[in-house]
N, C-alpha and C positions, 0 to 999 in steps of 0.2 A: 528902680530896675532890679536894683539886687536883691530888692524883695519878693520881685515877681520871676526873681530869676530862682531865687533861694527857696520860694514855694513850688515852683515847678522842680525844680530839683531833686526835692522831695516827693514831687506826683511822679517824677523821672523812675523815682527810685522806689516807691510802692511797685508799681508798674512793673519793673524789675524783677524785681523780687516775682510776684506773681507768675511771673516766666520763665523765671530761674523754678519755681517750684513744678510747677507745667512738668516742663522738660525733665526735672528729675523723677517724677511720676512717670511719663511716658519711657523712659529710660527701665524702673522698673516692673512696668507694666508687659516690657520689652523680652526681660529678661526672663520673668515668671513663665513667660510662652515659649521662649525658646527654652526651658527647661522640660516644659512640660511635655513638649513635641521630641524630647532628647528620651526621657523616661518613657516613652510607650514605646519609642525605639527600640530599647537594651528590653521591654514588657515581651517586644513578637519576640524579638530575638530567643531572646531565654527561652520560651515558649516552642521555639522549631526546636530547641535542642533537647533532647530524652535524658541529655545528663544532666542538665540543670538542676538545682536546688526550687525552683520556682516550679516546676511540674512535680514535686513528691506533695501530699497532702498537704494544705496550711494549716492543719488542724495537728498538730504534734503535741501528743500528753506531756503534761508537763513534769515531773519525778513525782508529785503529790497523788498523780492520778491515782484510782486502781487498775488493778491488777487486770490484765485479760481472760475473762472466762470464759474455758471451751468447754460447749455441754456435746457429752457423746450423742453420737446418732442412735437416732428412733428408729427400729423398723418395724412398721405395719403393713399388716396383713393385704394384701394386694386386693380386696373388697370383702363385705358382708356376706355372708351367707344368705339366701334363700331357704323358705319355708321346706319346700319341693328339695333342696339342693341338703339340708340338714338331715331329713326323713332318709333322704338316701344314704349320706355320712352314715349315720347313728345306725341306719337298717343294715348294712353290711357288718357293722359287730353285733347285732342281736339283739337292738335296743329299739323300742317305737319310743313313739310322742304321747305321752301320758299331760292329763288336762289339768291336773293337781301338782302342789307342792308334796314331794316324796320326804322332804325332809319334815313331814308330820306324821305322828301315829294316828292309826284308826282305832276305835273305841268304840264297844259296842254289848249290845247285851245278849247271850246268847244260850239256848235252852235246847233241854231232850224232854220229851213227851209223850208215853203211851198214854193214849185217851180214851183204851177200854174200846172196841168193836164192838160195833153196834149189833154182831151177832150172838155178843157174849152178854148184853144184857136185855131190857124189855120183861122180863117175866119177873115173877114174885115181886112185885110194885118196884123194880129198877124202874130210874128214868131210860127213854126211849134213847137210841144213840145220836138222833141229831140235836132232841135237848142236851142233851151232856156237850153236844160239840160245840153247840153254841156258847155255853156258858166258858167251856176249854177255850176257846175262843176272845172272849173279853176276859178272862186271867191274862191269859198272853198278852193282850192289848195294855191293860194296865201296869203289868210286869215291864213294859217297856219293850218287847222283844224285838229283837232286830233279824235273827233266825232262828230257827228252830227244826228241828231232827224229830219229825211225829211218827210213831209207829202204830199198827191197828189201827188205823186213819182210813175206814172202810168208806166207801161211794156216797152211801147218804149221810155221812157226819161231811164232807168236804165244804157244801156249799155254806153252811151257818157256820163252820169255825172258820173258814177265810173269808165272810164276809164279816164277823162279829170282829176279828181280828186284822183287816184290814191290809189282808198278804194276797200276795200269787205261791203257788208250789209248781216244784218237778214232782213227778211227771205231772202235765195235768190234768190227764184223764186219770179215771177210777180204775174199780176191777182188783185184781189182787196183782197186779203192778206199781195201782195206785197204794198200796197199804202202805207202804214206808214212801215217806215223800221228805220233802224238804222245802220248809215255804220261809217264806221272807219278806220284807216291809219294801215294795218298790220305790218307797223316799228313800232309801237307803240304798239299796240293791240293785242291779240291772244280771240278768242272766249272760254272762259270754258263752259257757258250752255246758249241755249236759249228758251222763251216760247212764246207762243202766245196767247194770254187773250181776251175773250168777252168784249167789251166794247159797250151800249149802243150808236146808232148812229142816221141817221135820220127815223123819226117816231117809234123809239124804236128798230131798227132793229139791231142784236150783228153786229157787223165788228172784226174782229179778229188786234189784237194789239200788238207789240211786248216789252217784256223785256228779254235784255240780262246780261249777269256777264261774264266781260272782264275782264284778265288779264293784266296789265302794263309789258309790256318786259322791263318795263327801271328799277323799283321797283320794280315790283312782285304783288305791291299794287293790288286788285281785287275791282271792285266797281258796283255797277245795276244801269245799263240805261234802263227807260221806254220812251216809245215816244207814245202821244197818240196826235187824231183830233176830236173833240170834235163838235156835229151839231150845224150849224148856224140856224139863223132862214131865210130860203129860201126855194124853192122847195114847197112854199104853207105847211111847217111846222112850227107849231110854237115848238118849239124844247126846250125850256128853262126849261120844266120837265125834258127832256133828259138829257141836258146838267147835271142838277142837278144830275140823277141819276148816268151818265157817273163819276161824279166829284165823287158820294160816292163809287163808285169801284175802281178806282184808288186810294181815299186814303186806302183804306182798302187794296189794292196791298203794297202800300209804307211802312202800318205799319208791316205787313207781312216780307216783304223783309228786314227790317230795324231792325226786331228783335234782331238777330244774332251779331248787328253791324255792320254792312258792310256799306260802302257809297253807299248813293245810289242819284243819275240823273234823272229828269223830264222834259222832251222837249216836246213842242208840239204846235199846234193851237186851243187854248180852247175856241175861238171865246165868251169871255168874260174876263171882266174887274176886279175891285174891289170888287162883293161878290165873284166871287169866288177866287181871290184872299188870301181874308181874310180864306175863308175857306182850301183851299190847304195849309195855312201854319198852319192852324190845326193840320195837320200830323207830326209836326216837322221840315219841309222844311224850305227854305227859300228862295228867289227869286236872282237872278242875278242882278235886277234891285233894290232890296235892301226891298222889302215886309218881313214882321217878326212879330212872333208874342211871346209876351211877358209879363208874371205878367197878362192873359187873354184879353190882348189887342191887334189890330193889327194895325202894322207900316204900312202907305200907303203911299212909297217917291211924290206920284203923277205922271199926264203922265203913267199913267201903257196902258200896248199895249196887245192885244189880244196870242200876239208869247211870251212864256214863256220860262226861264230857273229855274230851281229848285235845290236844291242840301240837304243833309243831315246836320246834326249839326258838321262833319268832313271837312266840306266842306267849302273851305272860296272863295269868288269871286274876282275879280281885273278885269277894263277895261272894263264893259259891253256899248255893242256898238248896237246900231240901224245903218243898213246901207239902206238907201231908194234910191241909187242907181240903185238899182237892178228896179228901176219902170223907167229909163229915159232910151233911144233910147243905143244900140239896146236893147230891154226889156228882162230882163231875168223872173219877176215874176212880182205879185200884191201885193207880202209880202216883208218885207225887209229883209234882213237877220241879225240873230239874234246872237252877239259872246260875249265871256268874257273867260276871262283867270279866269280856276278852281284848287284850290289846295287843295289837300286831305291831313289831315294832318299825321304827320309820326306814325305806327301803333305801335311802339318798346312798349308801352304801357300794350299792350296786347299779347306781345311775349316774349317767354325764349330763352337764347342762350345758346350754350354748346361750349367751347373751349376743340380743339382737335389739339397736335402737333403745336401750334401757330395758328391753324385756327378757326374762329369764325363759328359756323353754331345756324343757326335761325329758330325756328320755330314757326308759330302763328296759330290765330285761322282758319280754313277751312269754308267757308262760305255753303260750297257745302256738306259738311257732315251734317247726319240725328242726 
């Protein structure tokens, strides 16, 4: 019995034990919850109160962190401009929309031309004047020309030198309007305005005279070419009042035209030398062949020839060429023909731009506006 008592005893006391372990589990199985139901307690709590430490941020830098960086305020433009809404901006100070980059020169070739009227030759075996024009015609072509200032440019030489050379002119009818004209390579070129001016001729008689303001298709650049023929002393006149008077209209043309700024071109046969010379660059000109005038003096390279190039204070020269070609067999003239490469310099100076979506748009000043 005391075996069966002393093994139950021991089942007594397993047994025990197991229940004793029970119970102290349940105990802290007890406690773990009424903690946890304590903790969300003081959780609302803290939580209703605004002063709590539990309602500022959990996230607190710790001394390691950096530093807080305030970036200043940006302000932009309360929207984009419109195409319509720019043109009008820009058109109230005096500027349109030009279709070119202004911060490019123009560069171009640019010539004076008597080509011998066709009234002046034909007899004692001269070629006829529309052969000679023609042939005037593909020089130019070759020569590159981009304009040119033709004088004696009589009705029937028109159509074979602007066809062989591959221009339009002002005016573009014939006649003795059409004698001094001004033509141009329309890949280059587009006409904005043209005039026709009295110019003092022989024995004081007006001749009507052309200046135009061409647009650059390549730049936009716009610039005034005049072309005048200025009387010789022939015909039983003595012309050199003329000539004078002729010389004071034309500059009073260039100071005119030159106000605004615009470049402005002078071609012609002014059937004189060195005063007038000196005098034409009174206006602010300056010659192709290198005349200037400066500190009230005037530059004379020497060799100066009756066929002129002129250009503005924008205006720079390269390459001025006498070609006397044009007098040996088969004869195209009695003048030589007159070139130099002209370059205008870039206008970005006097123009604003406005960026829009990544695009640059430009506009400067209108030479054509009052």
């Amino acid at each position: 019995m005391e075996r069966r008592g002393g093994a139950r005893r021991r089942t007594l006391s397993t047994t025990e034990a197991f229940h004793r372990r029970f119970r102290t589990a349940g105990i802290a199985v007890a406690v773990v919850a009424v903690l946890a139901i304590v903790g969300v307690t003081v959780g609302l709590q803290r939580d209703s109160d605004p002063t709590s430490t539990s309602a500022r941020p959990r996230h607190t830098p710790s001394a390691s962190a950096a530093p807080l960086v305030v970036v200043p305020a940006v302000h932009f433009d309360r929207r984009i401009l419109t195409l319509p809404e720019m043109k009008e901006k820009f058109g109230k100070q005096g500027l349109h929309l030009v279709e070119s980059d202004p911060t490019q020169p123009t560069t171009f070739t640019i010539s004076s031309f008597n080509v011998l009227g066709s009234s002046h030759t034909g007899k004692k075996g001269s070629a006829a004047g529309p052969a000679r024009a023609a042939r005037a015609g593909s020089l130019v072509r070759r020569k590159g020309v981009s304009v040119v200032g033709l004088q004696e440019f009589q009705s029937n030489q028109r159509g074979a030198f602007l066809g062989n050379a591959g221009m339009v002119a002002y005016p573009s009818a014939g006649g003795l309007d059409g004698e001094n004209s001004i033509a141009w390579d329309p890949d280059d070129w587009s006409l904005v305005e043209g005039h026709l001016v009295d110019i003092p001729y022989f024995f004081g008689q007006p001749r009507k005279m052309p200046n135009v303001l061409l647009r650059n298709l390549h730049t936009d650049r716009m610039a005034w070419f005049s072309n005048y023929h200025n009387p010789a002393d022939v015909f039983g006149c003595k012309c050199g009042g003329h000539r004078a008077a002729a010389t004071d209209r034309e500059i009073s043309i260039v100071r005119d035209l030159t106000s605004s700024g615009t470049p402005m071109f002078t071609t012609g046969d002014m059937n004189d030398r060195a005063s007038y010379a000196c005098r034409y660059a009174a206006s602010g000109l300056h010659s192709a062949d290198g005349v200037s005038r400066a500190g009230g003096s005037c530059h004379l390279p020497g060799n100066e020839w009756i066929d002129w190039i002129w250009g503005s204070s924008q205006v720079s020269f390269s390459r001025y060429s006498r070609d006397y070609s044009t007098r040996n067999g088969p004869k195209i003239s009695d003048h030589p023909i007159i070139t130099a490469t002209a370059t205008i310099a870039p206008a970005a100076e006097a123009c604003k731009s406005y960026t829009r979506h990544g695009d640059k748009y430009w506009f400067c000043p209108d030479p054509t506006a009052d």
